[in-house]
C-alpha positions in Angstrom: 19.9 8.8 -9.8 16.6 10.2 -8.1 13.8 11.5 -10.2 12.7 14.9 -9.8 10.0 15.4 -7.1 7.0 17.7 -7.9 5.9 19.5 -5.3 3.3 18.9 -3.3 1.7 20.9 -0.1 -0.5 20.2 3.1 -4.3 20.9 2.3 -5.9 20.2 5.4 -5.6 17.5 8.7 -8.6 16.6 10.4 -8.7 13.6 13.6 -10.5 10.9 13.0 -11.0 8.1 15.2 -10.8 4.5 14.0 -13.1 1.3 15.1 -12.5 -2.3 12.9 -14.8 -4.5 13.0 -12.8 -6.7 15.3 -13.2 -4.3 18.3 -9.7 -2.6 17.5 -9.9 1.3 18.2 -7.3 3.7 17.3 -7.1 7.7 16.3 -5.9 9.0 13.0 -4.7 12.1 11.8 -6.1 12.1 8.4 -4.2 14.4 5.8 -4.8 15.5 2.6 -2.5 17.6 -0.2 -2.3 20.3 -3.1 0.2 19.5 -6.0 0.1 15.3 -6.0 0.9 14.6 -9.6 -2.1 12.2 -11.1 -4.8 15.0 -9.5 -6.3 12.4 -7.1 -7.5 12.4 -3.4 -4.4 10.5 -1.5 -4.2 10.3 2.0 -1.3 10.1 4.6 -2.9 8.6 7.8 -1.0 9.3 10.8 -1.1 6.9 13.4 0.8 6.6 16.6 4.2 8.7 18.7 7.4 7.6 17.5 9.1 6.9 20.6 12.5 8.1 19.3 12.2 10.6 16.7 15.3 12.2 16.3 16.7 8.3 15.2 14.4 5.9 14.5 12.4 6.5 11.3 8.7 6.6 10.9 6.9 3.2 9.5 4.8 3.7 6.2 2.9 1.6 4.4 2.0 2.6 1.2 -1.2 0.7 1.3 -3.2 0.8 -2.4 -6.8 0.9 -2.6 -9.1 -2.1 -2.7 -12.8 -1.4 -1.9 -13.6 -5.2 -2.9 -10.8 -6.3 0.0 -10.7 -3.0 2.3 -14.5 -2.4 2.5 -16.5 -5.1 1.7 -14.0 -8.2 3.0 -13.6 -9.7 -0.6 -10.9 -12.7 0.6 -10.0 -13.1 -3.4 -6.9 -10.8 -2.1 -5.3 -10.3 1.2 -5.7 -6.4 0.8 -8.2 -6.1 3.6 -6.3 -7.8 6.3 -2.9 -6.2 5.6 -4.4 -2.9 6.0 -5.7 -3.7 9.6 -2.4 -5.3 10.3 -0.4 -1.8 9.1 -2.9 0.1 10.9 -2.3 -1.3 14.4 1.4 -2.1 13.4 2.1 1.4 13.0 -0.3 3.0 15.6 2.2 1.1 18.1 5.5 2.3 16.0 4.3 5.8 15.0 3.9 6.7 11.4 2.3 6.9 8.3 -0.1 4.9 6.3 -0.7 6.6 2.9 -4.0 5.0 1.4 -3.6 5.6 -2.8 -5.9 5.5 -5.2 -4.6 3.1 -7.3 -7.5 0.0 -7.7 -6.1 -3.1 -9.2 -2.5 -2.3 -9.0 -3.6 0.5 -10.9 -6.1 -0.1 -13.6 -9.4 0.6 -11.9 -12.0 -0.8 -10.3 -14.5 -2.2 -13.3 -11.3 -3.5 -14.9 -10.0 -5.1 -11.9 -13.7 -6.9 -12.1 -12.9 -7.6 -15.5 -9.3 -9.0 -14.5 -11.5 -11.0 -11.7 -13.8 -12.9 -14.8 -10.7 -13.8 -16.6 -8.9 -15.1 -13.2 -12.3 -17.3 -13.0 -11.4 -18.4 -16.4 -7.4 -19.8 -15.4 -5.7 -16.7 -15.5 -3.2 -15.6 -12.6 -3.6 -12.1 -10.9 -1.0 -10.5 -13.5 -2.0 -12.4 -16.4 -5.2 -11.3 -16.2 -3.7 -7.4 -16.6 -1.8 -8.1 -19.2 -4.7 -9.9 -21.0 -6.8 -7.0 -20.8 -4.0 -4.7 -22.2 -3.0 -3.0 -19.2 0.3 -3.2 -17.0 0.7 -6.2 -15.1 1.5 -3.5 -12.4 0.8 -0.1 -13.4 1.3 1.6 -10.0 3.4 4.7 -9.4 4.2 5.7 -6.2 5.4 9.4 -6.8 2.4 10.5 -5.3 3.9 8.5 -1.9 7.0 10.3 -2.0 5.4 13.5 -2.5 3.0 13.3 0.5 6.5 11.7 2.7 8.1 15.4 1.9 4.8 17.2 2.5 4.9 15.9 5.7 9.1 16.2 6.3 9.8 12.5 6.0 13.1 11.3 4.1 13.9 8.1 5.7 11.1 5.3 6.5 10.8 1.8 7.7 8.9 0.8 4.8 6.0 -1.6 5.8 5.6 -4.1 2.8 6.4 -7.4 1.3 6.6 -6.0 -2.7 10.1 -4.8 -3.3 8.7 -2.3 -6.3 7.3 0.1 -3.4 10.8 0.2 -2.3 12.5 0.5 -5.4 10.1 3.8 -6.5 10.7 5.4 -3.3 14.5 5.0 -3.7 14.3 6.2 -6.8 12.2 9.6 -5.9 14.5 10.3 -2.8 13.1 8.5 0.1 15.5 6.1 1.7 14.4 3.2 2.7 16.2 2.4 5.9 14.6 -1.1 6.3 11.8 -3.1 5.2 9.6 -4.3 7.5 7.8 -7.2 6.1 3.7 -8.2 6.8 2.3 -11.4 7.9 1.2 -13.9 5.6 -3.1 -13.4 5.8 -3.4 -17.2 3.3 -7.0 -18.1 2.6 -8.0 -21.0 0.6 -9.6 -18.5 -1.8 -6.3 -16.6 -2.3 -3.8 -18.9 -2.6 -3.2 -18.4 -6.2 -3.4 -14.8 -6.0 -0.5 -15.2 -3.2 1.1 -17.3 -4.9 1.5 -15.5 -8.2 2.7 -12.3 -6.3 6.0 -14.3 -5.3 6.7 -15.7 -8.7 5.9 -12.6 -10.8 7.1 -9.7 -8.7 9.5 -11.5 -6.4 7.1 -10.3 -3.0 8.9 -11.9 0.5 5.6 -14.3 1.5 6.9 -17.2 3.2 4.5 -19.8 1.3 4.4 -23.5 2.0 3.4 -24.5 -1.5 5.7 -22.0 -3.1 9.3 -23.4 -3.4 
């Protein structure tokens, strides 16, 4: 059964033009909301022209935040590279990319540091979490459906390897009409974090060391 759906409301949407540091150049349409349940600043970044609105659905990626990945190029995770990836996958597609504020799978940014230390010490991504007596996961992606019906979106291709994200959404009313997997961005300093996302929450990364 789907979960009731607060509200939520357009606040502003402001263009914004986009340059990564590999040369690649798009625009954005940047929005932001009243009513999103956990009071935060979430954005819905619109990218792209669906060629074919009226039956194709838009792609989304619910992309979670990750200043240590995203911002600074921290290669202990693959976060900064799938958000380049979704950013030019979707420009081409036309959609959505809705960048959350939800640090460390959702436990902040000075204990996703913490989480880091202990990771030094042996412990896995989740571990690590649960070690610190937090979720191993503790996202909620409510706020994503809530920005999708803000904007008049029901149905999505949903951009992502982690079948949670798709699970919530179905859950809160959005239908997922297909997943659309990333690439696999493997570094030699995050093979164990990729590796633990497959055997602890079941994400679709084709890994060569992971039967």
């Amino acid at each position: 059964m789907d979960e009731a759906l607060p509200t939520a409301t357009l606040r502003t949407q402001v263009t914004v033009p986009l340059r990564f540091p590999d040369g690649y150049v798009t625009t954005a349409r940047v929005h932001s909301f009243h009513g999103l349940v956990d009071g935060r600043e979430h954005l819905a970044i619109g990218l792209g022209e669906r060629r074919d609105p009226d039956s194709s659905p838009p792609l989304v990626r619910p992309h979670s935040e990750c200043l240590t990945g995203d911002v600074f190029g921290s290669q202990r995770c693959d976060c900064g590279p799938q958000l380049r990836e979704a950013v030019e996958r979707i420009a081409d597609a036309g959609g959505y990319l809705l960048y959350l504020r939800q640090e460390g799978r959702g436990i902040g940014l000075y204990a996703k540091l913490d989480a880091y230390a202990l990771q030094d010490d042996g412990l896995d991504t989740y571990e690590a979490n649960v070690a610190l007596g937090r979720g191993p996961d503790e996202r909620d992606y409510t706020v994503a459906a809530q920005m999708l019906a803000a904007l008049g979106v029901s149905r999505v291709a949903l951009l992502s390897n982690n079948p949670d994200k798709a699970a919530q959404l179905e859950r809160l009313g959005v239908t997922v009409v297909d997943r659309v997997l990333t690439g696999v961005h493997l570094s030699p300093a995050n093979a164990g974090y990729l590796a633990a996302k497959v055997t602890r929450a079941d994400h679709a990364l084709d890994l060569p060391f992971v039967p």
